[in-house]
ZAMARGU-4260 file (C-alpha; in steps of 0.2 Angstrom, whole numbers, plus 5000, padded with zeros to 4 digits):
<rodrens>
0) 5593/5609/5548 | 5582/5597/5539 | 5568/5605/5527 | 5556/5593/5536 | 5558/5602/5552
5) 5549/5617/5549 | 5532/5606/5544 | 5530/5604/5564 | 5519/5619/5562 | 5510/5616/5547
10) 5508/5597/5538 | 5512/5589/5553 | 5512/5570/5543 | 5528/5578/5532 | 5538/5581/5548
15) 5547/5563/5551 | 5563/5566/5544 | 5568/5550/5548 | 5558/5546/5533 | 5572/5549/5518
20) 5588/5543/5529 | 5578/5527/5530 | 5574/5524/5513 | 5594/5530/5508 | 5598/5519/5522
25) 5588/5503/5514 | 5595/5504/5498 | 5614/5505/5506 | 5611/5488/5514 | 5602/5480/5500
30) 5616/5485/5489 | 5628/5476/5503 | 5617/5462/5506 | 5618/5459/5486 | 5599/5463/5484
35) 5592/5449/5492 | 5573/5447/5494 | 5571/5451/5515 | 5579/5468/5511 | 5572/5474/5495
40) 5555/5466/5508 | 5560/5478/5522 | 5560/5493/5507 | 5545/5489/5500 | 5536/5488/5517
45) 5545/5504/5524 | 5538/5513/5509 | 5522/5506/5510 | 5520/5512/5529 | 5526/5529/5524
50) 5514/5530/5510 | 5500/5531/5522 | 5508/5543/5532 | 5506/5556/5515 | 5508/5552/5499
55) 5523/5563/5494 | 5532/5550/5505 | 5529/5537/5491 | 5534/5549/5476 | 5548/5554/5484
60) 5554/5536/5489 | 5549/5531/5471 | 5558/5545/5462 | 5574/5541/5471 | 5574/5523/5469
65) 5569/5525/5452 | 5584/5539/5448 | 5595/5528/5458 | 5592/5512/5448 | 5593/5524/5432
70) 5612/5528/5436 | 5617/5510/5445 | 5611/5503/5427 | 5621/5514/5416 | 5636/5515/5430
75) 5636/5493/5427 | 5634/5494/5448 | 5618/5482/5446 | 5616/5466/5434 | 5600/5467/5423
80) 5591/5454/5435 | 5596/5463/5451 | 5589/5480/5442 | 5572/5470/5439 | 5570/5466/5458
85) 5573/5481/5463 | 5561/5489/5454 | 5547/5477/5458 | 5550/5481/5475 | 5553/5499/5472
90) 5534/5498/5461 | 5524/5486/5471 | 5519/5500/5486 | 5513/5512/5471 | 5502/5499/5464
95) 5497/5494/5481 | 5491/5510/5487 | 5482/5513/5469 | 5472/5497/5473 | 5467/5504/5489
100) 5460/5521/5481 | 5454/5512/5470 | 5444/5500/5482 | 5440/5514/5493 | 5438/5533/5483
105) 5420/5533/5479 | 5424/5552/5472 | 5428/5552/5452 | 5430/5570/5449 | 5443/5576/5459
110) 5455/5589/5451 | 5464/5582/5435 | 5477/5597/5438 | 5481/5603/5454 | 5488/5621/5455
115) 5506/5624/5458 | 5517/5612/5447 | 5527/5629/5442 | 5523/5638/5456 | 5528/5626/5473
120) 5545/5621/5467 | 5562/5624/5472 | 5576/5635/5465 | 5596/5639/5467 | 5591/5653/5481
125) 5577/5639/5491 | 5593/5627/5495 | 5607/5637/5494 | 5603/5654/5499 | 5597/5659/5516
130) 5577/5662/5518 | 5581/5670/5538 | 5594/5673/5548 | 5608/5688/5549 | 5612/5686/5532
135) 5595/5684/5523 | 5593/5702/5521 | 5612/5704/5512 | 5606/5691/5501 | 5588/5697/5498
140) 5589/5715/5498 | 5607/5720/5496 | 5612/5707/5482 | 5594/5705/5476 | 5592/5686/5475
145) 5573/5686/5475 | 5564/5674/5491 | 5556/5660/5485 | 5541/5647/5491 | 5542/5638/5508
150) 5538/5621/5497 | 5556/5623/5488 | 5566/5625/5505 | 5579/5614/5507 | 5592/5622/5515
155) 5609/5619/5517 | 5616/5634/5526 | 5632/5646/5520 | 5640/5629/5524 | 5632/5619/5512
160) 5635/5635/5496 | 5654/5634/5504 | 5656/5617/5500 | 5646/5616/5484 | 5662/5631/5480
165) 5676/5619/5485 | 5668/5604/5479 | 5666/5612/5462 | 5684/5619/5461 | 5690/5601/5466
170) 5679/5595/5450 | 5688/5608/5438 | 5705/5604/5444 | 5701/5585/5442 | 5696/5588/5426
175) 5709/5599/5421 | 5724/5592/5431 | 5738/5580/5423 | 5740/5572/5438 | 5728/5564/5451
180) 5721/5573/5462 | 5715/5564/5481 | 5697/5560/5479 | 5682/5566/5488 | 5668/5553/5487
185) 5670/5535/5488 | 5663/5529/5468 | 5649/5520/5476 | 5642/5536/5483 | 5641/5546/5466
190) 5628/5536/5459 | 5619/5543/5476 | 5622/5560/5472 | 5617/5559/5455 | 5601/5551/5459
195) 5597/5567/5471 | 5603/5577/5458 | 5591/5572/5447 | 5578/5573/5460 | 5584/5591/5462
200) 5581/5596/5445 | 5564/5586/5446 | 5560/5598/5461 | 5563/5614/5452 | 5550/5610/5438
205) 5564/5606/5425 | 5567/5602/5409 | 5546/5606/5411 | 5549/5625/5416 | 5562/5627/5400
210) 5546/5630/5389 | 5543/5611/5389 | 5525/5612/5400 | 5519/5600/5383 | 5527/5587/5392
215) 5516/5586/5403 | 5502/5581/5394 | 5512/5568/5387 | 5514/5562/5405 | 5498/5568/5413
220) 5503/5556/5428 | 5516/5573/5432 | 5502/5586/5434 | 5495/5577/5450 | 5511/5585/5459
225) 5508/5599/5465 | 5522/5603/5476 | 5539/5599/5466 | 5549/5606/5479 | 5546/5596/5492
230) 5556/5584/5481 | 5574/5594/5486 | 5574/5585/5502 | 5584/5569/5493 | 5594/5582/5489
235) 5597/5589/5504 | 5600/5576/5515 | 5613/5567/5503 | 5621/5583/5498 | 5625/5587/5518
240) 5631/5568/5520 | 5643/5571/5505 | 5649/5586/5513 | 5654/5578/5528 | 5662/5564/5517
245) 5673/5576/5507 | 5678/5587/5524 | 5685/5571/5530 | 5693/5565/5512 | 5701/5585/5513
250) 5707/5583/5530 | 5714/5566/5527 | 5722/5567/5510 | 5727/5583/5507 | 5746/5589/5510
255) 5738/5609/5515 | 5745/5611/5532 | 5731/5621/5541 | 5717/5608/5535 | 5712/5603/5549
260) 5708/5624/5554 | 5699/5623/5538 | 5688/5610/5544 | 5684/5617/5562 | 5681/5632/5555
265) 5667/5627/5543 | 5658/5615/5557 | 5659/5628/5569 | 5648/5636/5555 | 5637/5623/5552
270) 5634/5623/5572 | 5631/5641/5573 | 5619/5640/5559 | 5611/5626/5566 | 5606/5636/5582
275) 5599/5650/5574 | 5589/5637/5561 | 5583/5630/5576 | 5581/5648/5587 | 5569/5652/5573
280) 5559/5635/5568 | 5558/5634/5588 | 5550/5651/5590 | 5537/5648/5576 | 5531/5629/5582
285) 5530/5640/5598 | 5519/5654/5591 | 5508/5642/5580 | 5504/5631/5594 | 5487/5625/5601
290) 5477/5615/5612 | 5476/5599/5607 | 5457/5595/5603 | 5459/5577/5601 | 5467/5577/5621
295) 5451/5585/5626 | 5439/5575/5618 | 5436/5565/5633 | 5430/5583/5643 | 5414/5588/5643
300) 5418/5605/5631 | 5410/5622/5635 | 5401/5621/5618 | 5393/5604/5621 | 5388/5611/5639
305) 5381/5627/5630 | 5369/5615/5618 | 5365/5605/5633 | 5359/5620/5645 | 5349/5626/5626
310) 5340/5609/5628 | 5348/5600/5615 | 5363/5586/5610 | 5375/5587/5598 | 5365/5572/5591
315) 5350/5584/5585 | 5360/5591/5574 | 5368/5584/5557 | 5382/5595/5553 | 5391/5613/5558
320) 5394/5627/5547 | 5405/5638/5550 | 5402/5658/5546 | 5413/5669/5538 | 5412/5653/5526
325) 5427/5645/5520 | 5431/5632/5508 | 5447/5627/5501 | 5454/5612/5492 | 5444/5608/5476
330) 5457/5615/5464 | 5441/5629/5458 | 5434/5637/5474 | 5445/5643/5485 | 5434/5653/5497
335) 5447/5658/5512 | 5435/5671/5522 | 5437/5662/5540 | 5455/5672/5543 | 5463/5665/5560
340) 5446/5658/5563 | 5448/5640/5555 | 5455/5632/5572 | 5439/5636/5581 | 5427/5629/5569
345) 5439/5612/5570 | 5442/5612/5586 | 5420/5612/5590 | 5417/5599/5577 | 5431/5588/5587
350) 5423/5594/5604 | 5404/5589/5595 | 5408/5575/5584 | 5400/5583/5572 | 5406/5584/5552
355) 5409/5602/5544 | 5402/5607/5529 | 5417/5620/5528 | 5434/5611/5519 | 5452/5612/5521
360) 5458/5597/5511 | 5467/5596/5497 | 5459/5588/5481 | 5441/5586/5486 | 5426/5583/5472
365) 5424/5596/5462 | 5403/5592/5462 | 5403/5590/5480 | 5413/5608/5484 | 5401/5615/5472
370) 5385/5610/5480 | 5391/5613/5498 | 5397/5631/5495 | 5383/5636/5487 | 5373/5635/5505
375) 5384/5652/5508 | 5379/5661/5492 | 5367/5675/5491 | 5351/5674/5493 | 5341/5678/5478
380) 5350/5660/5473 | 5339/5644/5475 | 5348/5633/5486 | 5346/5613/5485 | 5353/5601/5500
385) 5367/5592/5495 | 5361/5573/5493 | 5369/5566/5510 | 5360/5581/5520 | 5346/5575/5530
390) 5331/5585/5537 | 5341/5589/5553 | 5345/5606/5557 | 5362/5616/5557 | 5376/5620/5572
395) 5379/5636/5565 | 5396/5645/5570 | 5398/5662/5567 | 5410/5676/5570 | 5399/5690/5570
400) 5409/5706/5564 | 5415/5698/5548 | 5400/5693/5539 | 5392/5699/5522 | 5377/5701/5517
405) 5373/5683/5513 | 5380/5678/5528 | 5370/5690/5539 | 5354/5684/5530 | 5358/5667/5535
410) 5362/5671/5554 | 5347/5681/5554 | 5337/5664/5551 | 5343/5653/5563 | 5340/5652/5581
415) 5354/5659/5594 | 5357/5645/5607 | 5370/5654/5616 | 5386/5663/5613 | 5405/5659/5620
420) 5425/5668/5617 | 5416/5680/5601 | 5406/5667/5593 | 5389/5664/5592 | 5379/5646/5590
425) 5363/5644/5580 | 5351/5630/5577 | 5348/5634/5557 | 5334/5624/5550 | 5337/5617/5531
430) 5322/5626/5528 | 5333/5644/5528 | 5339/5638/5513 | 5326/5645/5503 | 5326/5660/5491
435) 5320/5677/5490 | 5315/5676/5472 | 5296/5678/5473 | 5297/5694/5483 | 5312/5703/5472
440) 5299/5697/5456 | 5283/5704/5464 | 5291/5724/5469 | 5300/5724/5454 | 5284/5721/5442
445) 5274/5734/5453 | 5285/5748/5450 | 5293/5745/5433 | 5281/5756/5424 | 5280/5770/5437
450) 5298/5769/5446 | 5310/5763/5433 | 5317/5770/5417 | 5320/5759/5403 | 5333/5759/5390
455) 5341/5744/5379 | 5332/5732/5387 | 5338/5738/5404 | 5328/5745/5419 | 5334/5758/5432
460) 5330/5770/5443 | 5339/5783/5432 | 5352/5784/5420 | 5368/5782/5429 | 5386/5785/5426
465) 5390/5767/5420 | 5379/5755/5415 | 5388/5742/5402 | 5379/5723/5399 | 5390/5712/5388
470) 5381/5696/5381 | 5392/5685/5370 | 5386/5668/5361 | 5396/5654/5354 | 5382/5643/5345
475) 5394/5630/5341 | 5400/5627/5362 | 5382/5626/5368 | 5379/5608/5360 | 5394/5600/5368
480) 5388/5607/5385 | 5370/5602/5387 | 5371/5605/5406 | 5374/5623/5404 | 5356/5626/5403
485) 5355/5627/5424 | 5361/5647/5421 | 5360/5648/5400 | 5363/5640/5385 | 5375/5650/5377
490) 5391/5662/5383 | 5410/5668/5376 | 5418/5652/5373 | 5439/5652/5373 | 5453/5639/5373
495) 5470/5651/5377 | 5473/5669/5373 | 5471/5685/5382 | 5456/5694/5372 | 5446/5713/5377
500) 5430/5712/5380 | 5424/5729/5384 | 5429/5747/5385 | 5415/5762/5393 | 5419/5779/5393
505) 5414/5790/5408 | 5408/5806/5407 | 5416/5820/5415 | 5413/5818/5434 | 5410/5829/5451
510) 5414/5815/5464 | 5418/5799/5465 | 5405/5785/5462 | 5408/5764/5466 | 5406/5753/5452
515) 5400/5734/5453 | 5411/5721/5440 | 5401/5705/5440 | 5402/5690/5426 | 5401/5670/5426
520) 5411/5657/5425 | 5407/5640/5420 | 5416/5624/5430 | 5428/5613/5419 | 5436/5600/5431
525) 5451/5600/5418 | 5459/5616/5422 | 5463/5625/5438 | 5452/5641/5446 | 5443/5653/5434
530) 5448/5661/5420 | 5452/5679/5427 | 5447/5696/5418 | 5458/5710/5420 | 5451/5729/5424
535) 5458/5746/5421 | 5458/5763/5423 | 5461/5774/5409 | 5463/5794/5409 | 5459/5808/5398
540) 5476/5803/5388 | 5473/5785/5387 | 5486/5780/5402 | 5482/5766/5414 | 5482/5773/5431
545) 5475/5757/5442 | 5473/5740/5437 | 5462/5725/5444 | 5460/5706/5444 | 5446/5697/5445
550) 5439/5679/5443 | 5426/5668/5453 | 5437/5658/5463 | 5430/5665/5478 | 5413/5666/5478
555) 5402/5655/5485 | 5387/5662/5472 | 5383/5643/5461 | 5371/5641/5450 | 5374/5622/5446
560) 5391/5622/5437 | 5391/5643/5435 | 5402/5653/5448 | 5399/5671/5449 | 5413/5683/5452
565) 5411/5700/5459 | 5421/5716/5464 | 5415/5731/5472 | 5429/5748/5464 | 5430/5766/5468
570) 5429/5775/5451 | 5440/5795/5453 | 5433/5810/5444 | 5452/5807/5435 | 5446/5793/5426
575) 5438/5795/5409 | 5437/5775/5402 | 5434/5760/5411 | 5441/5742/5402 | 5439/5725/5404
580) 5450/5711/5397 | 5449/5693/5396 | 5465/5686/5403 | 5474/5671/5399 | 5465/5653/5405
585) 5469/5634/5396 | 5447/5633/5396 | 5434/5649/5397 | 5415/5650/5396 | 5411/5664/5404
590) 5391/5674/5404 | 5382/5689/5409 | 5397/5702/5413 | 5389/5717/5419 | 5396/5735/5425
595) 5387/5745/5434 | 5386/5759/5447 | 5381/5752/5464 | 5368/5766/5467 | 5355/5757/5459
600) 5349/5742/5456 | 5349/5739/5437 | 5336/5724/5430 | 5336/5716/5411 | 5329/5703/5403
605) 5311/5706/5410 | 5303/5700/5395 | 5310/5683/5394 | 5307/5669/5407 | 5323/5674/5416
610) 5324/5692/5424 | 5344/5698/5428 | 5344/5706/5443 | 5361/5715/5445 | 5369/5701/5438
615) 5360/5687/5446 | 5346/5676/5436 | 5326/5674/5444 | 5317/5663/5434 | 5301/5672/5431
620) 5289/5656/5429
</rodrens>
């Protein structure tokens, strides 16, 4: 039932469980051949291979060699010299494997905190209790042990949480008893155990979790794991070895006549937990699984055929993009609007050879996701090619029924080459990246006097329900961030705290009406997403009767560094108050929030160089 299993149909590179046995495995005979140099050589190089298989191969392989070497040294298992080879050989693949970043990462603004630290990590109920099976909803529903994240899974079956019971009883009664009771595990192998124990407690975020998070900027090195879960697997491969060793030291030792029926009946089951483990990872590698597009490279693809009877090669074109737009990865954007689509945009840019400028990858540059996603944003939004973009057109991909506005008005530019399964294939020039600036500035200067009513500074076609424009400035923030100026020069500026920002009273109403929520965000590469605001409902008595999140996370509306984040809400003739409030975020600048009803456009700022058109900025010069 290895944890590892299960990422057969997702994170393919974390399935190898042969990965931790080895590691255990080289330690054992380095420790037997008295740490000479050819086995701590054969560890170094396994970890080294493993570390270019993924990463968490290396933390974990370090973590446990390091914890390990902890508990030989205070045990007296190693000599002081012994201890320092070890961990040279233990050390060496890490700073290896920097080097080569180092060498070969031109990128310099990756996420300095990746999200997840308390939120991917393992718990009692991810190894112990069951996450399927018969008994899942016992557990889950009847006893309420609450279902935890697939990263903290390292199960050990209703075997494994039998024999934590016995093997703790046998610890009480060891402690307590007078007289000796037969041991379980050989001494050598507790220094094993608690080297996964620790790794255990690493995995479930602790001491951090305990109201320690300040730790963590002590270390900073700690906040590039994202998934501390994924950490239990020492655990559980050492904790189902030291089961076996214990059955056997049970049925060996002790003087209880029906031991032996004991034994049976707890591997019978381990087996008949293994089949359904199996049953049910089985069914789900089965259900997730696809045609390989590296296998059909070499075959002439339907899409490349398509473009070939359109009178063009994939060599005319510099890149796809892929419509509904998603990009996910940076640790700020996380623009997940391709649903169950993601695999046919992959799978042409295999069957092309052509890059993507959609992302799933973990980590990538902040800048880079920034300029790429803005292509997808709106168009009143001047768009700038990303410096590694040519003059060559777009393959542009697109599933039709799922496209917003923005989307649509990019479709609507290109040239349909042919379509195939649902989709349709565009050539997009570059040139369809431009705005539609000058022709929102010349109909709204035609009809401001005559058309629109104007109050506050605002302009409208009348005065609607909710109309709300908040505009906060911190002078002392703007000087430290010069390169705020692409969108403004000032905004509310916060470190922490949860703060209100605005509360509007509504007028009694006949009907419901749809209210637009739109602010913006500034990019710090320190801290993870966008700071969110929270939205509520308030009735004739004060009560909140429906509450909403929002932040820019995403959008794909970028003005330089600025992300705007928009919701579209229903607004019920029960509700008499709408509020907004500033929720908790480590680093906030945020511009421009605006309410408004959707039934009208509203415009402000017409007398300054930058005219706000329903929250988005045209520069009027």
């Amino acid at each position: 039932m290895s944890p590892q299993t299960e990422r057969m149909y997702a994170h393919f590179s974390l399935a190898y469980p042969i990965f931790f046995p080895l590691i255990w495995w080289l330690h054992i005979r380095a420790k037997e051949q008295a740490y000479r140099f050819s086995s701590l050589l054969w560890l170094a190089l396994s970890m080294t291979a493993f570390a270019f298989l993924h990463l968490y191969y290396l933390l974990i392989a370090l973590a446990f060699s390091l914890a390990l070497l902890l508990i030989q040294t205070i045990r007296k298992e190693i000599t002081w010299r012994k201890a320092g080879q070890v961990l040279m050989a233990a050390v060496l693949p890490f700073i290896l494997l920097l080097l080569y970043t180092h060498l070969t990462d031109t990128i310099t603004d990756r996420p300095e905190r990746p999200y997840g630290f308390f939120f991917y990590k393992a718990s009692f109920q991810s190894v112990f209790i069951p996450p399927y099976g018969p008994l899942s909803k016992l557990w889950h529903e009847q006893l309420h042990w609450g279902r935890t994240n697939m990263e903290g899974y390292a199960w050990v079956g209703h075997f494994g949480l039998l024999m934590l019971a016995g093997i703790l009883t046998w610890a009480v009664l060891k402690y307590i008893s007078k007289k000796t009771v037969f041991t379980l595990f050989p001494s050598t192998f507790l220094s094993y155990s608690y080297a996964a124990l620790l790794l255990l407690a690493f995995s479930m975020a602790l001491p951090f979790s305990l109201g320690m998070e300040g730790l963590l900027d002590v270390i900073p090195f700690l906040q590039q794991f994202r998934s501390p879960g994924r950490f239990s697997w020492a655990f559980y491969y050492v904790f189902m070895v030291g089961c076996t060793i214990a059955l056997w030291h049970f049925k060996e030792k002790t003087a209880f006549k029906n031991g032996r029926w004991i034994v049976a009946v707890v591997v019978a089951l381990l087996a008949y937990e293994s089949l359904g483990y199996w049953t049910h990872t089985g069914k789900n590698i089965r259900a997730n699984a696809g045609a390989n597009s590296f296998l059909q490279a070499d075959e002439q693809s339907p899409v490349v055929d398509m473009l070939t009877h359109a009178g063009y090669t994939t060599e005319d074109f510099q890149a796809i993009l892929f419509l509904p737009f998603y990009h996910m990865g940076s640790e700020k954007l996380y623009i997940d609007k391709g649903a169950g689509h993601m695999y046919r945009s992959m799978s042409d840019a295999y069957a092309t050879g052509l890059p993507m400028l959609n992302t799933m990858m973990s980590r990538t540059s902040i800048c880079q996701s920034l300029e790429v996603s803005a292509l997808a944003g709106h168009p009143l939004i001047a768009k700038y090619l990303p410096a590694a973009m040519d003059a060559r057109p777009l393959l542009l991909v697109t599933a039709e029924a799922m496209l917003n506005i923005p989307e649509n008005y990019l479709a609507q530019q290109g040239q349909l080459l042919g379509q195939k399964d649902g989709y349709s294939y565009y050539r997009l020039d570059t040139a369809a990246f431009h705005d539609t600036q000058a022709a929102l500035l010349a109909d709204f200067h035609a009809l401001r006097d005559s058309v629109y009513r104007h109050w506050d500074g605002h302009y409208a076609r009348e005065e609607l329900h909710l109309m709300a424009h908040l505009l906060d400035r911190d002078i002392d923030f703007q000087a430290e961030l010069s390169d705020t100026a692409d969108l403004t020069s000032y905004g509310l500026y916060r470190e922490g705290g949860i703060e209100q920002l605005i509360e509007i009273t509504i007028p009694p109403l006949d009907s419901s009406f749809w209210m637009e929520v739109s602010f913006w965000s500034y990019t710090f590469n320190a801290t993870t997403a966008y700071p969110p605001v929270k939205i509520e409902w308030l009735k004739a008595d004060g009560t909140v009767f429906k509450r909403e999140d929002l932040s820019s996370k995403a959008s794909a509306d970028i003005i330089g560094r600025w992300v705007r984040a928009s919701g579209y809400y229903e607004v019920i003739p029960d509700c008499r108050a709408i509020r907004v409030t500033l929720l908790e975020h480590p680093q906030t600048l945020i511009n421009n929030l605006l309410l408004r009803d959707t039934r009208e456009h509203v415009f402000y700022g017409a007398e300054n160089d930058v005219l706000w058109f329903n929250g988005y900025p045209i520069p009027q010069h």
